[in-house]
N, C-alpha and C positions, 0 to 999 in steps of 0.2 A: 279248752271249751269255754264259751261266753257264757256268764251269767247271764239270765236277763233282770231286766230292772225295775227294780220296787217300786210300787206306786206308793205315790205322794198323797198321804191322806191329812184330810184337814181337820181343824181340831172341830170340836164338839162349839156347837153355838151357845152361847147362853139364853143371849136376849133375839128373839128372831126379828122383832121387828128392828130394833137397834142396828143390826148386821143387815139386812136389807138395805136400810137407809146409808148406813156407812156406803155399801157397795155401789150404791145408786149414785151418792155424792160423788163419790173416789173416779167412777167412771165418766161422770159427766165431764167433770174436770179434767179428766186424761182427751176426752175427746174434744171438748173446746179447745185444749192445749196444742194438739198435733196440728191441726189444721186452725181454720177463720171458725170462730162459734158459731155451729149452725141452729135453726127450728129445729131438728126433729132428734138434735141430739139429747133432749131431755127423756121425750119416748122412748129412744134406743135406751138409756141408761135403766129408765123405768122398767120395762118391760125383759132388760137383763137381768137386773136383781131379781126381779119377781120369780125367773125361770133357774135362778140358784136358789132362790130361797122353796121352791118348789121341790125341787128336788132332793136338796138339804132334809127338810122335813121327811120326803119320803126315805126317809135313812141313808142319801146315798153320799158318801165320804171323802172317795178318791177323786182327787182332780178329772183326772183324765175323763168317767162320768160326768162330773157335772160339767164339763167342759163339751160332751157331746150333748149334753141334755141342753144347754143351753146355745150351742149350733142349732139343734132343733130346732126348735123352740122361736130360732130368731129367724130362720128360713120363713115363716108366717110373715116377717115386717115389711112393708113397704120403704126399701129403702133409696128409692126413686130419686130423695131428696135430699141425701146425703151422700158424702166419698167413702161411706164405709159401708161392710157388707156382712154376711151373717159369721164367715170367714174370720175377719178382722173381731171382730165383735165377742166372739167365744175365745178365742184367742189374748184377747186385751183381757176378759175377764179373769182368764188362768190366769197369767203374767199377774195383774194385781194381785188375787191370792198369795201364787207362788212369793213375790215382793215382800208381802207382810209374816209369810214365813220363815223371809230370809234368804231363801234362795234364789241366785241368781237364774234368772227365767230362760237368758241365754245357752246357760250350759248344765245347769241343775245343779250347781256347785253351793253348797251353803257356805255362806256370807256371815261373819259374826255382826250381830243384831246391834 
């Protein structure tokens, strides 16, 4: 019989604004890096943190949550003017997390830090 698999809960914030900002920088960065820097990857990054930091507050812990809250959340963006989409976007934001906990994002394997 298969187990099924534990979700990945994140650690407790300390500083909220602090962690916004961090997530906002972390992400811009990943996204000028993949592709050419665009205009509106500042907004994406902005309006991604916002929507973990949002949901973070309302208590909620588990990636895989703030990982559809912030799908949500980015479905609203016009993203007209970027290569990236609400998909790609909730996605990056796991992955970074996941990253900072060590785990490889590929396979959920922890990685020694």
């Amino acid at each position: 019989m298969t187990q099924p698999v534990s979700p990945i809960i994140l650690a407790p914030v300390e500083n909220w604004s602090q962690e916004r900002e961090w997530l906002q920088a972390t992400l811009l960065r990943w996204l000028d890096a993949e592709y050419l820097p665009e205009s509106a990857n500042q907004a994406i990054a902005q309006q991604a943190a916002q929507a973990y930091i949002r949901q973070r507050m309302e208590g909620e812990d588990s990636l895989d949550g703030v990982n559809l809250a912030v799908l949500a959340e980015m479905q609203g963006f016009d993203f007209s003017q970027s290569f990236y989409g609400e998909f790609a976007i909730a996605n990056i934001v796991s992955e970074i997390l996941m990253d900072r906990m060590g785990i490889e994002p590929c396979c959920g394997l922890i990685r020694p830090i």
